[in-house]
ZAMARGU-4260 file (C-alpha; in steps of 0.2 Angstrom, whole numbers, plus 5000, padded with zeros to 4 digits):
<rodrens>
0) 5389/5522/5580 | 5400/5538/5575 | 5386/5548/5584 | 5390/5538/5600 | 5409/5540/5596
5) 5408/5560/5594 | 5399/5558/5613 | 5414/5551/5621 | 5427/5561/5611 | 5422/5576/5617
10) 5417/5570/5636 | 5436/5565/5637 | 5442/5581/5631 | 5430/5591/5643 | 5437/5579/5658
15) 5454/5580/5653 | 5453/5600/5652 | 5446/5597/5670 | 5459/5588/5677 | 5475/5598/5668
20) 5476/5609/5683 | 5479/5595/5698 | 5490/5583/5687 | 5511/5583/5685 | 5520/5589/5669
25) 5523/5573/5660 | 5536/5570/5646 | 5539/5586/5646 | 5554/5587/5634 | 5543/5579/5623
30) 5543/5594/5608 | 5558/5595/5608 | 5563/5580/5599 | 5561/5581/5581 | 5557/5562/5580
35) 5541/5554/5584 | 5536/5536/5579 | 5521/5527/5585 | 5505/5514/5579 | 5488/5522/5577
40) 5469/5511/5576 | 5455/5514/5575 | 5436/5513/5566 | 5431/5520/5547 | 5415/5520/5540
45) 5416/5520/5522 | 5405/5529/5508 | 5401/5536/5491 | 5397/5552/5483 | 5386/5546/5468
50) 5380/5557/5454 | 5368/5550/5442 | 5370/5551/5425 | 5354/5553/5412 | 5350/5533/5410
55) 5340/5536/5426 | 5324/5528/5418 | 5328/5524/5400 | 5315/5514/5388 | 5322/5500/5395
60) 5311/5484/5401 | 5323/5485/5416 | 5327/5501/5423 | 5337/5510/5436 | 5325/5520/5446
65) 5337/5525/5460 | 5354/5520/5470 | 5353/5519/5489 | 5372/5519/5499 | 5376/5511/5515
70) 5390/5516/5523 | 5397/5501/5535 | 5409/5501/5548 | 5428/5494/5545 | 5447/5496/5554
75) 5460/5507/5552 | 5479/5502/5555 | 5493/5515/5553 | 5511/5515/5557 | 5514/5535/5564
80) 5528/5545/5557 | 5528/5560/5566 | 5543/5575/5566 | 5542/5591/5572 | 5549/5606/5561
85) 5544/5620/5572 | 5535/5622/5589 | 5517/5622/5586 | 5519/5612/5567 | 5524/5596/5562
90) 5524/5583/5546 | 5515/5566/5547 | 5515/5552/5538 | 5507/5536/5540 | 5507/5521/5527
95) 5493/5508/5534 | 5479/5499/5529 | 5459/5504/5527 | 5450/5489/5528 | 5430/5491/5526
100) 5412/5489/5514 | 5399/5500/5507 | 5384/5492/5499 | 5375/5498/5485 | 5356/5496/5484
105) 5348/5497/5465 | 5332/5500/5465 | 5326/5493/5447 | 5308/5497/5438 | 5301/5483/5426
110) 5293/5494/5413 | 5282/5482/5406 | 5274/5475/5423 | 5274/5489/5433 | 5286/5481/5446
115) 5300/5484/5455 | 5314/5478/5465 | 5331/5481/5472 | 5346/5471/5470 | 5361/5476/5483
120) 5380/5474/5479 | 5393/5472/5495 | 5409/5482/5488 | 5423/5479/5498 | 5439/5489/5498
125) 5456/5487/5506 | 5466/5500/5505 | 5484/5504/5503 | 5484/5520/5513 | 5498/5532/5512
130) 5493/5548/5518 | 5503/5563/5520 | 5499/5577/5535 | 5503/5594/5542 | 5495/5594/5559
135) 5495/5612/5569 | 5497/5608/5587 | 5488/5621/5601 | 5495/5628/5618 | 5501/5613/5630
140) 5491/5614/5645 | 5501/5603/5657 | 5497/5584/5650 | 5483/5591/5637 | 5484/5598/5619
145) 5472/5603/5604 | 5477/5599/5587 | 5471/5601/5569 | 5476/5592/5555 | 5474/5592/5535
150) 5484/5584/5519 | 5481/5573/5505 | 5482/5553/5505 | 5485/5541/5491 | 5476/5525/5491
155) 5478/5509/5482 | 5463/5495/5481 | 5470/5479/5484 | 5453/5472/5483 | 5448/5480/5466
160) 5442/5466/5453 | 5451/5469/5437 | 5438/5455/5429 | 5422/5453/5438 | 5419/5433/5442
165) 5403/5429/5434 | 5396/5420/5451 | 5398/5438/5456 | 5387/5452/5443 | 5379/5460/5443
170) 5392/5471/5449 | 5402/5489/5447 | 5420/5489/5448 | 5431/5500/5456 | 5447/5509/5452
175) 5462/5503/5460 | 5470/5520/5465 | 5462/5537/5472 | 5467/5552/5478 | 5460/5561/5495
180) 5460/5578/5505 | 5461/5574/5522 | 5454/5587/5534 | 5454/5582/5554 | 5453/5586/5573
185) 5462/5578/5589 | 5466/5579/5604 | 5484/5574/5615 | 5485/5565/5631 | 5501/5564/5638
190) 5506/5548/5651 | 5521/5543/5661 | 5531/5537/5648 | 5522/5537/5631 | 5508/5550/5622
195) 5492/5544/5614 | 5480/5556/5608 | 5462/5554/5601 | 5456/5559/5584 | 5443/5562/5570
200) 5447/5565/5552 | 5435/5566/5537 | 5444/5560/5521 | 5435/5564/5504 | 5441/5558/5487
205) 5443/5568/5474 | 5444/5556/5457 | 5431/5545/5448 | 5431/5528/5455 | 5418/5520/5446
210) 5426/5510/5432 | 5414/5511/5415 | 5407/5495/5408 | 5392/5488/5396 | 5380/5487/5409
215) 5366/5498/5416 | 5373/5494/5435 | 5389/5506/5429 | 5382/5517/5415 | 5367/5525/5428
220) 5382/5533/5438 | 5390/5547/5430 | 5403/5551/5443 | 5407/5542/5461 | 5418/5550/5472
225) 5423/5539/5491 | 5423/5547/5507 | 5425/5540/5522 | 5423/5547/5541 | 5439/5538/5552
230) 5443/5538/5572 | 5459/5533/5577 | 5466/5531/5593 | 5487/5534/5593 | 5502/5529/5603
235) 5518/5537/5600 | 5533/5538/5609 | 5549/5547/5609 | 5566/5544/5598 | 5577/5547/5614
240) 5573/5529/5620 | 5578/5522/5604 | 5593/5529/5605 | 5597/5524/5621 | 5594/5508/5618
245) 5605/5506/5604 | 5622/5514/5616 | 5617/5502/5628 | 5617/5487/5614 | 5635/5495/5607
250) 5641/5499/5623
</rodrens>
């Protein structure tokens, strides 16, 4: 789906750039007003990095033989904080939630007949996500604009089991909290009378979320890092209406 995604980023970015040339200057004091706020969604697709530890094929009757990941598609919603320190660099942070599913295929070998099979767990995650950016923004070419963007994120599991239900196991359990570097592209499209702009980030965790239990399902693992690929589509406007309305309400 992201392939398709990728397609129609770019094809909007080459018809925009194709179009810059015939179209009016719109908000065009835009940058310079420090204050931006806006709402940002979009589509994730959630994954793990997984390195196996050396029980891969113990003497075991029942044995891991090998873990497959798929990666599944889930929503993004963000709130967009957004203020402008310099022409051509900003800060941006937006709290929001990650809402989305990977599911973990173990492949298992019976020792003793020679057999195997799979068993597939559905982890599902909802995150907490309060990420924290520095985006670089290009040259304005009339209503168009380039931008890059990188930071780090903290995220909380609100679906992390602290006790797995035993209508539930096998299954591994998560840690509640992560940390992430963020790394990302957009692009800006400015309108009439608010700007949204299109953009696609890749987020990669950087702590062990795998949390350690008795059982083979958590002992193959030695280390399992998330990652996850997000597109988000962003509307902001500008601080100067807010404050107009609030003369017009005191006045």
């Amino acid at each position: 789906m992201f392939k398709y995604l990728k397609f129609i980023f770019l094809l909007l970015i080459s018809t925009g750039l194709k179009a810059q040339t015939t179209r009016p200057l719109n908000l065009p004091k835009y940058d310079q007003l420090p204050l931006h706020f806006g709402m940002a969604l979009g589509l994730n697709q959630m994954d793990f990095t997984i390195h196996n530890s050396g029980r891969f094929l113990t003497n075991a009757i029942d044995s891991i033989y090998s873990i497959e990941n798929t990666p599944l598609v889930g929503i993004n919603i963000n709130i967009v904080s957004n203020f402008n320190f310099h022409n051509y660099y900003a800060v941006r942070f937006l709290p929001g939630l990650n809402f989305g599913q990977r599911n973990l295929t173990y492949w298992i070998i019976d020792t003793t007949k020679k057999v195997y099979y799979s068993h597939v767990m559905k982890i599902e995650s909802t995150y907490l996500d309060l990420p924290f950016l520095f985006e670089y923004k290009g040259k304005r070419l009339t209503n168009f604009r380039p931008y890059l963007v990188g930071g780090a994120s903290f995220k909380i599991d609100l679906a992390a089991q602290k006790k797995i239900k035993e209508e539930d196991k096998p299954k591994i359990r998560l840690s509640r909290t992560s940390f992430y570097y963020e790394v990302g592209f957009g692009t800006d499209f400015f309108l009439e009378y608010f700007k949204f702009a299109l953009e696609l980030k890749y987020v990669v965790g950087i702590n062990n979320v795998i949390v350690p239990d008795n059982t083979q399902f958590s002992q193959a693992i030695e280390r399992m890092n998330s990652k996850m690929l997000m597109f988000s589509i962003t509307f902001e406007g500008s601080d100067i209406r807010i404050f107009k309305f609030g003369k017009r309400r005191s006045g």
